[in-house]
C-alpha positions as CSV (number, residue, x, y, z in Angstrom):
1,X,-43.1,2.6,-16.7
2,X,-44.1,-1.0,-16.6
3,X,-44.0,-2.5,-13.1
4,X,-41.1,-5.5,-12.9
5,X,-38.8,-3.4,-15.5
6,X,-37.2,-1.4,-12.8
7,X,-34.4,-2.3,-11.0
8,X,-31.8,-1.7,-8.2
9,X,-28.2,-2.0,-8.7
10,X,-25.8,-1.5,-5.5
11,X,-22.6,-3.1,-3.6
12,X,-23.0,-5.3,-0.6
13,X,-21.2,-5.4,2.4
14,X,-18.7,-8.3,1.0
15,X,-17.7,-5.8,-2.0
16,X,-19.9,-8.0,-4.8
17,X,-22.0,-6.4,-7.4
18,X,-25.7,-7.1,-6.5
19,X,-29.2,-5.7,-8.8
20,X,-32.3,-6.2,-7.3
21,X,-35.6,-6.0,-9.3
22,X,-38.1,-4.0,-8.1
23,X,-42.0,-5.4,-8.3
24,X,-44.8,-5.2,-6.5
25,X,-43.5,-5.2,-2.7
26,X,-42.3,-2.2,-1.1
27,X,-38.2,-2.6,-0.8
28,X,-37.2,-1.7,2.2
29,X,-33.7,0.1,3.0
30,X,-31.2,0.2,6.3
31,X,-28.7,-1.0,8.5
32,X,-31.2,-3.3,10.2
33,X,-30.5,-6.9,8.4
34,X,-34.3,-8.2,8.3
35,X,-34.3,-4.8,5.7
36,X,-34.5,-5.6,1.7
37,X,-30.9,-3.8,1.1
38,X,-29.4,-3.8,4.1
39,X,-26.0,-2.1,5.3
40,X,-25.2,-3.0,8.9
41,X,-22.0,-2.3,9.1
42,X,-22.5,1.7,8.0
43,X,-23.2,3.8,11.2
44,X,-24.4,6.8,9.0
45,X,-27.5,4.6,8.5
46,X,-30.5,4.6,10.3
47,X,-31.8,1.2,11.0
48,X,-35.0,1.4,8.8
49,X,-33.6,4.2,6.9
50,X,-35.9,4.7,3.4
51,X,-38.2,2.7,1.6
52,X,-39.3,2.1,-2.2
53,X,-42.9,2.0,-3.4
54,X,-44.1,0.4,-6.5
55,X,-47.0,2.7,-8.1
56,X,-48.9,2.1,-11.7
57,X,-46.6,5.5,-12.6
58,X,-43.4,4.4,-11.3
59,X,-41.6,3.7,-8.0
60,X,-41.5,6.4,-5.6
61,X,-38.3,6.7,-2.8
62,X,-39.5,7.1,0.8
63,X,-37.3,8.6,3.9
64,X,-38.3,7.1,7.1
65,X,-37.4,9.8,9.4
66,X,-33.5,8.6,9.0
67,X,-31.4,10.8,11.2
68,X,-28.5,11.1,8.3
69,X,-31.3,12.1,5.7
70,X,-31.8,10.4,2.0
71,X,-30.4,11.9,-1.0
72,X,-31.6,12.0,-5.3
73,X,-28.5,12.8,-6.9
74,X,-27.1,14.4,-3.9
75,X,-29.8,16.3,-3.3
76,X,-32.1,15.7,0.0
77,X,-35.5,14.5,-0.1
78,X,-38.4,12.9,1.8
79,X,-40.5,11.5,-1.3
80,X,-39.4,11.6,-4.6
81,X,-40.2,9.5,-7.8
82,X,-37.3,7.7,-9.2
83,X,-36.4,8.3,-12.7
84,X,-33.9,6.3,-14.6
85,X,-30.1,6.7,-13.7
86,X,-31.1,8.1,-10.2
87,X,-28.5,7.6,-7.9
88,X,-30.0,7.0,-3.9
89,X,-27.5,7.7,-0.9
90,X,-28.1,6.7,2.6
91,X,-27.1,9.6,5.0
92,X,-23.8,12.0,5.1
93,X,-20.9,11.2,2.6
94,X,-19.1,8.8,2.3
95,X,-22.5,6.7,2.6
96,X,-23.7,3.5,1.0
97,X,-25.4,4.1,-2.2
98,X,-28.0,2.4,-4.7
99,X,-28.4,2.7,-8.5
100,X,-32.0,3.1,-10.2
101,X,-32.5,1.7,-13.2
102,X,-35.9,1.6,-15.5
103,X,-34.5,-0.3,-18.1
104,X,-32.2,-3.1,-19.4
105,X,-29.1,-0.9,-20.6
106,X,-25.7,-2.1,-20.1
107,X,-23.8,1.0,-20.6
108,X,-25.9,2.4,-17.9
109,X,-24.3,-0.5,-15.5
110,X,-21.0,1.1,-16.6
111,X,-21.7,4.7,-15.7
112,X,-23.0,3.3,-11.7
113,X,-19.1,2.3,-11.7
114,X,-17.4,4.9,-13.7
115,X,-19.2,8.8,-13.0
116,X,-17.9,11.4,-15.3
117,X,-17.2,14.9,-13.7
118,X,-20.2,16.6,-14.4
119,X,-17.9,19.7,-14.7
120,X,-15.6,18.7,-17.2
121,X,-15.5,14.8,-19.1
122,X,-12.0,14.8,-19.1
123,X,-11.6,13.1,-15.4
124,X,-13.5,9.9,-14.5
125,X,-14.2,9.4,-11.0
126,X,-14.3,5.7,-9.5
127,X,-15.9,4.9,-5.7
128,X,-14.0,2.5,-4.5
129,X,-16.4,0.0,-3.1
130,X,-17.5,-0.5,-6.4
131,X,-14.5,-1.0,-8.6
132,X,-14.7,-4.1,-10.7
133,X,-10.9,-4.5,-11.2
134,X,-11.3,-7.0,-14.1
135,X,-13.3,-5.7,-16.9
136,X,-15.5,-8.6,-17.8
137,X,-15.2,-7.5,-21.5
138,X,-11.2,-7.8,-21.2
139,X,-11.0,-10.4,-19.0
140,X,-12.8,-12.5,-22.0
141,X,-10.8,-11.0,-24.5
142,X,-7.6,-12.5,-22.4
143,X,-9.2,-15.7,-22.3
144,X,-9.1,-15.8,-25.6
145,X,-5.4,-14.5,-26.1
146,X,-6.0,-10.8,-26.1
147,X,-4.3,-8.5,-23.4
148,X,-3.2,-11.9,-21.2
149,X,0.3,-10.9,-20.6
150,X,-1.0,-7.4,-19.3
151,X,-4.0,-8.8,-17.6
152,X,-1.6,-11.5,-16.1
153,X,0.9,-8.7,-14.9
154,X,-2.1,-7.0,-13.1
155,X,-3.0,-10.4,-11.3
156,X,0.2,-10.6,-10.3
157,X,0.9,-7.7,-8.8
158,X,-2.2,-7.5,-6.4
159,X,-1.4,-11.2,-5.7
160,X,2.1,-10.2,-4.7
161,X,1.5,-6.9,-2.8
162,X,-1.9,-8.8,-0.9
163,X,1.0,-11.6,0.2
164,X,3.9,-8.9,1.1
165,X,1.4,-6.9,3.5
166,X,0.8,-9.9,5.6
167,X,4.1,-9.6,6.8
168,X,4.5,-5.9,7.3
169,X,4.8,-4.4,10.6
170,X,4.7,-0.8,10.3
171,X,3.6,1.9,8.0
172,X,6.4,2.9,6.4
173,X,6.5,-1.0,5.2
174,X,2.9,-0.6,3.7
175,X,3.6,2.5,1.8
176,X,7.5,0.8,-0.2
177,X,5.3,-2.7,-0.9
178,X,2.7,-0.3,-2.6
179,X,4.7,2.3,-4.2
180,X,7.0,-0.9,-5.5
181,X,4.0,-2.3,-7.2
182,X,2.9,0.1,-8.9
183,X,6.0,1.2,-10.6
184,X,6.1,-2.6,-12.2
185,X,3.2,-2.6,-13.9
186,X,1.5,1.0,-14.6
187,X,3.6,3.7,-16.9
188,X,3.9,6.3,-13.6
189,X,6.6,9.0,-13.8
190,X,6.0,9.5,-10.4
191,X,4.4,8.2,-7.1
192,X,3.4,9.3,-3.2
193,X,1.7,8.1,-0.7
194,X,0.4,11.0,1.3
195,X,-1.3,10.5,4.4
196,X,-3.6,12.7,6.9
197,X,-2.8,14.5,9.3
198,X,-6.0,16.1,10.6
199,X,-7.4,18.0,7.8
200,X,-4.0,18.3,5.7
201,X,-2.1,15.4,3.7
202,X,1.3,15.0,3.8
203,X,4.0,12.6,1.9
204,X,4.9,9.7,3.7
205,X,6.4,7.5,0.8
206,X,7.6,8.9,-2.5
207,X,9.1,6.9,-5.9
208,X,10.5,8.2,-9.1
209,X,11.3,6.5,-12.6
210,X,14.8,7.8,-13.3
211,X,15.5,11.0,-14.4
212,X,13.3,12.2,-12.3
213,X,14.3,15.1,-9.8
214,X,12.7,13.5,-6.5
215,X,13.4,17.2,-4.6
216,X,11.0,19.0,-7.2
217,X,8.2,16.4,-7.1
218,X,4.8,18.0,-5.3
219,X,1.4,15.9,-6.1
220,X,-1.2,18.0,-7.1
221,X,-3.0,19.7,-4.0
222,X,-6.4,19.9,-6.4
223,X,-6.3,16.2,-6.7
224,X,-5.4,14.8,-3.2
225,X,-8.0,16.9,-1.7
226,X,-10.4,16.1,-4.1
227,X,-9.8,12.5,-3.8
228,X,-9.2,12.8,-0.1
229,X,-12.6,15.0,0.7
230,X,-14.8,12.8,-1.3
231,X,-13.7,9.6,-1.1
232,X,-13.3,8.7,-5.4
233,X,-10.4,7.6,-7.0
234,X,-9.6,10.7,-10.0
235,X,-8.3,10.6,-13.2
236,X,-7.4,13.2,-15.5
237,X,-5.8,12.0,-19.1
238,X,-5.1,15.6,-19.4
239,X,-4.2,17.7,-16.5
240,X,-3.1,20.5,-18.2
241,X,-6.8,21.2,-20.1
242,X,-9.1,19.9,-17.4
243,X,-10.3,22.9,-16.2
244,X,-10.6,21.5,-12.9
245,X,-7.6,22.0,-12.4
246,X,-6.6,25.6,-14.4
247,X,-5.7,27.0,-10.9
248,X,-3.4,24.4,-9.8
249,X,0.3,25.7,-9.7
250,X,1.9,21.8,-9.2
251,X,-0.1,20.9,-12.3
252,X,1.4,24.3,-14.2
253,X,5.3,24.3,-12.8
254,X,5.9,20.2,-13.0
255,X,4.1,20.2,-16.2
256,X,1.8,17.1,-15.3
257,X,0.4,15.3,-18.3
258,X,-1.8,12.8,-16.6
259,X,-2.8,11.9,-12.5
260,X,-4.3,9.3,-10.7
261,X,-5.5,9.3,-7.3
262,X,-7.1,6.9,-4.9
263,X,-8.5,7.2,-1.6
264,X,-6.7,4.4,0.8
265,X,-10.1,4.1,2.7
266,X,-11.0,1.2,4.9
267,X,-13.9,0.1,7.0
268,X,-12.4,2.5,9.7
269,X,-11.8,5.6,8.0
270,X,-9.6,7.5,5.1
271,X,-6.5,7.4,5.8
272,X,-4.9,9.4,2.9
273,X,-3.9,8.9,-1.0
274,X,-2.2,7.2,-3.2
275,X,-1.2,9.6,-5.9
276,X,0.9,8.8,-9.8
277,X,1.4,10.7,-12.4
278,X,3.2,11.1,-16.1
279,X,4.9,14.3,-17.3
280,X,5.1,15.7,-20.6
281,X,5.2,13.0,-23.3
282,X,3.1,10.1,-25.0
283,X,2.4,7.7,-21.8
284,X,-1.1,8.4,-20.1
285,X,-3.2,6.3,-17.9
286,X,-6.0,4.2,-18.6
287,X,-9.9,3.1,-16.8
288,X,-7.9,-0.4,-16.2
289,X,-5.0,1.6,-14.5
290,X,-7.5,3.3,-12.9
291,X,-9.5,0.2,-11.5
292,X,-5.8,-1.5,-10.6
293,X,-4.9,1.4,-8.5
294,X,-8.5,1.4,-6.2
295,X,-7.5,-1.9,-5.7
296,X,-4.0,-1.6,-4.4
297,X,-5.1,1.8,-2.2
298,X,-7.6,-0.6,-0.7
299,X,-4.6,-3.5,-0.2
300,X,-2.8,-0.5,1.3
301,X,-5.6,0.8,3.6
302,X,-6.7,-2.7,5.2
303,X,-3.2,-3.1,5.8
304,X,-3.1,0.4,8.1
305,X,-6.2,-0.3,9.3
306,X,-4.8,-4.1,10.7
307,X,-1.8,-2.0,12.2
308,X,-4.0,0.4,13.7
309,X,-5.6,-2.1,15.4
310,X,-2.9,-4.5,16.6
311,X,-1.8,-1.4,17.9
312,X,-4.9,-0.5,20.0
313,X,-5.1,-3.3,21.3
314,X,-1.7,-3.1,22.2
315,X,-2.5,-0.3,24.1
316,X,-5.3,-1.6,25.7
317,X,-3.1,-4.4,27.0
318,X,-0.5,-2.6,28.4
319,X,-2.8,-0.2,29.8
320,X,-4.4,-3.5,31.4
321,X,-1.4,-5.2,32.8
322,X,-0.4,-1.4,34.3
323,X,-3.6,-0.9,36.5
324,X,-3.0,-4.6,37.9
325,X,1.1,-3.8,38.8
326,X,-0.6,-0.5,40.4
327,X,-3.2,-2.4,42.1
328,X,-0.5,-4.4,44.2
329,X,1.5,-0.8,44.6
330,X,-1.2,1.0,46.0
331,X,-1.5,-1.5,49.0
332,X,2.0,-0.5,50.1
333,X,3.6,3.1,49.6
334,X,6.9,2.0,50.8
335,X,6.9,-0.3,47.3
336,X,5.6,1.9,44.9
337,X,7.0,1.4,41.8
338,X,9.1,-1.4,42.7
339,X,7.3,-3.7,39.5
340,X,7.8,-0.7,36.8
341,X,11.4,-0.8,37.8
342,X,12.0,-4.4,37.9
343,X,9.9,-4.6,34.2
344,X,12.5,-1.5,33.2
345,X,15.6,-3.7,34.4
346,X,14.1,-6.9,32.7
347,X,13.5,-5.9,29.6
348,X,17.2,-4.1,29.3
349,X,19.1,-7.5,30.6
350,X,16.8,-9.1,27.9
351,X,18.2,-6.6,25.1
352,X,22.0,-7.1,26.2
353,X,21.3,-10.8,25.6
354,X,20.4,-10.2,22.3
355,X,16.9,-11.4,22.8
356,X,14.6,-10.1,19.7
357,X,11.8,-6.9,20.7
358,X,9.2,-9.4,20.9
359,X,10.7,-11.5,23.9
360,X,12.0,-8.4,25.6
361,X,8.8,-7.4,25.6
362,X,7.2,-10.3,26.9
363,X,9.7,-10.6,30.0
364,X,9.2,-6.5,30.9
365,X,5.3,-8.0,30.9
366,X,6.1,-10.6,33.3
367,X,8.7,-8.0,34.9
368,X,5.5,-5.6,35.9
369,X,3.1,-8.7,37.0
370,X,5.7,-10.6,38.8
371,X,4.1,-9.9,42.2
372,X,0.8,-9.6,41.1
373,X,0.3,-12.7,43.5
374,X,0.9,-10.4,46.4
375,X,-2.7,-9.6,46.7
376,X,-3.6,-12.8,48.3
377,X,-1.0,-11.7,51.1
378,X,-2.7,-10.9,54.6
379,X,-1.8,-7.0,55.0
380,X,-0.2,-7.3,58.3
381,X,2.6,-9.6,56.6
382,X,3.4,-7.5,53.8
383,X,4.0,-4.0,55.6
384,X,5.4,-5.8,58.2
385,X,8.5,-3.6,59.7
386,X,10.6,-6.0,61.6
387,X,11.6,-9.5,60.7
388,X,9.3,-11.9,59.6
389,X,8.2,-14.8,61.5
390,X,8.7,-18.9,60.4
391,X,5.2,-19.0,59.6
392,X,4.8,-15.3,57.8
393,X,8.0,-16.2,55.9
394,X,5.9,-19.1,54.6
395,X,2.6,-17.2,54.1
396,X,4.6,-14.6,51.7
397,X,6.7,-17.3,49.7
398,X,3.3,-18.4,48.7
399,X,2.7,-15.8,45.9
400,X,4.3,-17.0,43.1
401,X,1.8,-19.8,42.8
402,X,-1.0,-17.0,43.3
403,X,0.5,-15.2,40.3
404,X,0.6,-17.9,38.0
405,X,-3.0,-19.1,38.9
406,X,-4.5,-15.5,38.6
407,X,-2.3,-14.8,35.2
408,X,-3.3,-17.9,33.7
409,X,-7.0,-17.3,33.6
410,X,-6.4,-15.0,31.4
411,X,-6.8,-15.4,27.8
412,X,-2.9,-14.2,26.1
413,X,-2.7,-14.2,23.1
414,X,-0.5,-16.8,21.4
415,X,3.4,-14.8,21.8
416,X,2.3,-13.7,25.6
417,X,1.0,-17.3,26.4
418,X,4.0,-18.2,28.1
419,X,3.6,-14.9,30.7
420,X,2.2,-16.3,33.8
421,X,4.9,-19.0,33.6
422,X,7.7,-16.6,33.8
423,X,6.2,-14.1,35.8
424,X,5.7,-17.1,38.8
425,X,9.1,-18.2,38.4
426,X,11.2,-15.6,39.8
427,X,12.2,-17.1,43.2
428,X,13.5,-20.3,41.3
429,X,17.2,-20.9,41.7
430,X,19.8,-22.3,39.3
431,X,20.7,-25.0,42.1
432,X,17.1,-25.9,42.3
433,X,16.8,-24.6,45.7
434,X,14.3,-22.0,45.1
435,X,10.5,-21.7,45.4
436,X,7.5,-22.9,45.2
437,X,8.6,-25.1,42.7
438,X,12.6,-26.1,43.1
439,X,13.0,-25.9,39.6
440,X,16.4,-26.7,38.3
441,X,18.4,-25.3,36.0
442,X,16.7,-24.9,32.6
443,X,13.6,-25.9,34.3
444,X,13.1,-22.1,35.0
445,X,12.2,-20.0,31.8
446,X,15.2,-17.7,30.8
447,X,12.4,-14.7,31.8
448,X,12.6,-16.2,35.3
449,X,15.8,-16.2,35.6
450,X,15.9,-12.6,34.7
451,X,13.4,-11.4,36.7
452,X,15.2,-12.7,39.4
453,X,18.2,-10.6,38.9
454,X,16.5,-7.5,38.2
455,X,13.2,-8.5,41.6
456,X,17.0,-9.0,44.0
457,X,18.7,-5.5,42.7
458,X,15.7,-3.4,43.0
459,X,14.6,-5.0,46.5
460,X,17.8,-4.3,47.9
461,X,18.3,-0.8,46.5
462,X,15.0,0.9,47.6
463,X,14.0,1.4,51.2
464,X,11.8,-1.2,53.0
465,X,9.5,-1.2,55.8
466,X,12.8,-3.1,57.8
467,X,15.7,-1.6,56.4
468,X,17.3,1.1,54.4
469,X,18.4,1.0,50.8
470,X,21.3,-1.2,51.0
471,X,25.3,0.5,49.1
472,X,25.5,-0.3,45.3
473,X,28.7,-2.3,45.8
474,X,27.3,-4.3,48.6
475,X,24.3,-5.2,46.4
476,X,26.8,-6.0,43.2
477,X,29.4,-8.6,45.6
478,X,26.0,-10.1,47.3
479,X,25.0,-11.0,44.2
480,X,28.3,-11.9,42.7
481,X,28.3,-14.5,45.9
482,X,25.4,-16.1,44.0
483,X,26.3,-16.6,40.4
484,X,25.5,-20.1,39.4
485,X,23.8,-20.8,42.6
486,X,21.0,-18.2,43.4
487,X,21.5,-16.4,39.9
488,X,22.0,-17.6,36.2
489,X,25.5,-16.4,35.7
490,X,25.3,-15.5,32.0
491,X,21.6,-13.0,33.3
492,X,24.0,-11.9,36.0
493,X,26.9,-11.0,32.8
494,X,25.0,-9.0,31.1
495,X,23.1,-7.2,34.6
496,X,26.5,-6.2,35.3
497,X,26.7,-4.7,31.7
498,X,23.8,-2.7,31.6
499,X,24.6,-1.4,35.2
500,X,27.9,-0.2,34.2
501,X,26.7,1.2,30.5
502,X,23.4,2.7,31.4
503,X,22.5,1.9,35.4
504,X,25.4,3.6,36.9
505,X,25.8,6.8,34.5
506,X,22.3,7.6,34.5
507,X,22.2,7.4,38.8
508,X,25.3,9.8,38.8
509,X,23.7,12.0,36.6
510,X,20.4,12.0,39.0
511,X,22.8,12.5,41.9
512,X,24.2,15.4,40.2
513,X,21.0,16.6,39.5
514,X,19.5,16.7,42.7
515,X,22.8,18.2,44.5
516,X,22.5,21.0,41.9
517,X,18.7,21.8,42.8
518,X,18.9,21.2,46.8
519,X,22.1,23.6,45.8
520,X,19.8,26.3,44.2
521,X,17.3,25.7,47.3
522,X,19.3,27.2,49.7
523,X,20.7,29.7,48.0
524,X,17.4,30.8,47.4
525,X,16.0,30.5,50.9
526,X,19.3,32.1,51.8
527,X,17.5,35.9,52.6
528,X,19.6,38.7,53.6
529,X,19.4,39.8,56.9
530,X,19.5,43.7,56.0
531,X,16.3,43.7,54.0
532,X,14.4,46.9,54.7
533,X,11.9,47.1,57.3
534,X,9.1,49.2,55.6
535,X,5.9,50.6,57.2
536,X,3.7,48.1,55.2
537,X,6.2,44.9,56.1
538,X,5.2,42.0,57.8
């Protein structure tokens, strides 16, 4: 083979299509970026994982003690020679991998893209980082009036489901944009989106066409596993004669005429199918339905990948704002738990308001760091069990303005910006009388306002170093004294709401509870007197 004829044909890391001829330099291969072909975002990868070198007989591929190993055609090697059509992965499936070529041949470029079963011709397999989408040869052929109102349609519909899952907020969402957009422009019967569940797939999402019986409709275990195990999108024009799947009952019983299946992989992981298929009759898929559906599943699966990690992060945060609310707990027992409860009562006066998730959520934030400023109090002040003095009274009114410069060096994100703002201002009063600001009025955040409510209930309901836990109704006409003076009256509406809907009910039901167990205690420890004195008692 001449030097300079050979070539290299692989994906990069932005999804493009990239060939690389191969001369008289070694070409070097990894995850480490100063490599020749380099994948750095593939942890399977070893940094300088294999290399290719030129010889006056060919090009011979290198591993360089990888730790996945280097694989010919799925087979493993150390040193091989190429020969044309040679397919090179880097480490364990699902793995990066490069195309040899020794020669100019277009249709050779098509079969890197499209692999025929080796088993049986009648499926075509397509990896999904290197679907094309548009087939150059078609996309021309539109330009010049062939196929553009189907080409169009195809545009369309990516365009339209890309915009739609920029809005979604859950997974259910993903799966109807998907399963809606596939029914407008490819000739499915049927359609699921199945999604893993450690080593199994179930349906999450399913559609019909009409006539279809929805309670009969099982996708082909043979094909979501396939699809699912090895990462390829599969299509069978004919289910019933592909021999891979002879043993399939769903194939046999539903009478499938034609499937396809993709992957919904991301940069994260696999997280399950998308599955169609056609029944008995004249309509069966084609390579272009084929390349359309990779491209929605991979829509689909940054989508769930986005919500997987919004909701990490989530997590972490939450997790984050916890450990500080415990951190000002653990410095006093006789508190414990007096921010979780004040978040729990916050974030209910917030939903009787008719505030939207997102703000409850933010004020049950605020509602668990609303002391948080309490750690710059001296010790001796804040487990103080008498009265305090002039000058401690003073010290201790001073935390607000310690939470809201501690909370506001942290970086919030742009709906939890407002957090350190609310979670300062819950000894503001209505009548502007309150601290350490004397905001007025509307000058206090409505989150203020109800962390006020929910900060005076709970302080006056739990025991203290100074006092006991004060009577329900006491608490309820103290505060009643201050509607519209110390409290905002419509907060202080709809407290007395949720303490007479859910408060109330669920303390007599505790109450109950406990009488019933204390009950069951002494009955218990209630031993007869005649019990038998054996020779072995004690």
């Amino acid at each position: 083979m001449p030097l300079g004829t050979a070539r290299l044909v692989f994906v990069d890391e932005q999804g493009a299509r990239r060939e690389l001829d191969v001369g008289l330099t070694v070409v070097t291969l990894g995850r480490a970026r100063d490599n020749v072909v380099n994948f750095p975002r593939h942890d399977g990868v070893s940094r300088y994982h294999a290399e290719l070198v030129p010889f006056d007989d060919g090009v011979t591929l290198v591993d360089r003690g990888s730790s996945g190993g280097t694989f010919v055609n799925d087979v493993p090697v150390q040193e091989h020679q190429l020969e044309h059509g040679d397919t090179i992965r880097l480490g364990p499936k699902p793995a990066p991998e490069v195309f040899f070529y020794s020669e100019d041949d277009a249709t050779e470029q098509r079969e890197m893209v499209h692999e025929p079963s080796p088993e049986n011709d009648s499926m075509t397999m397509l990896r999904p980082a290197q679907t094309l989408f548009l087939n150059p040869e078609k996309l021309m052929a539109a330009a010049q009036g062939e196929q553009a109102a189907a080409l169009t349609l195809r545009m369309k519909a990516l365009y339209e489901l890309s915009s739609a899952l920029l809005a979604v907020t859950s997974v259910d969402a993903v799966c109807q944009q998907v399963l809606g957009q596939v029914f407008k422009v490819m000739k499915a019967d049927r359609a699921a989106v199945l999604l893993r569940a450690g080593d199994t797939l179930s349906i999450k999402a399913m559609e019909v066409q009409p006539g279809q019986p929805k309670e009969t409709f099982a996708p082909s275990k043979t094909v979501t596993q396939r699809a699912m195990a090895d990462n390829v999108a599969v299509m069978t024009l004919d289910a019933s004669q592909d021999d891979r799947f002879a043993q399939g009952n769903s194939v046999m019983l539903q009478a499938i005429r034609s499937v396809m299946c993709a992957p919904l992989s991301s940069a994260g992981r696999t997280w399950g199918v998308l599955y169609l298929d056609t029944v008995m009759g004249k309509k069966t898929f084609d390579q272009e339905d084929l390349e359309l559906l990779v491209a929605v599943a991979r829509q689909a699966a940054m989508a769930m990948e986005n919500l997987h990690l919004m909701a990490e992060q989530e997590k972490t945060f939450e997790s984050m704002v916890r450990a500080l609310a415990h951190s000002i707990d653990a410095r006093d027992g006789i508190t414990a738990g007096h921010s979780s409860r004040v978040a729990k009562y916050s974030q209910a006066i917030a939903r009787y308001m008719g505030m939207n998730p997102q703000e409850a959520r933010l004020i049950w934030y605020a509602g668990l760091l609303h002391d948080y400023g309490k750690i710059g109090t001296r010790e001796a002040v804040l487990c103080k069990p008498g009265a305090l003095t002039p000058e401690e009274y003073e010290h201790i009114k001073e935390h607000p303005k310690h939470t809201f410069k501690i909370l506001s060096t942290i970086n919030f994100s742009a709906e939890m910006s407002d957090l350190p703002r609310i979670a300062s201002s819950h000894h503001e009063r209505p009548d502007g009388k309150g601290y350490p600001n004397g905001w007025k009025g509307d000058e206090t955040p409505m989150g203020g306002h109800i962390i006020a409510v929910a900060d005076f209930f709970d302080a006056l309901t739990v025991k203290r170093h100074y006092r006991e836990p004060m009577p329900l109704d006491q608490v309820l006409e103290l505060m009643q004294k201050g509607r519209d003076t110390q409290f905002h009256g419509e907060v202080l509406t709809h407290f007395t709401r949720y303490f007479e809907r859910e408060y109330l009910p669920m303390a007599r039901r505790l109450a109950e509870r406990r009488a019933k167990d204390k009950e069951n205690k002494e009955k218990f420890l209630d031993v007869d007197d005649t019990v038998p004195q054996g020779k072995g008692a004690r």
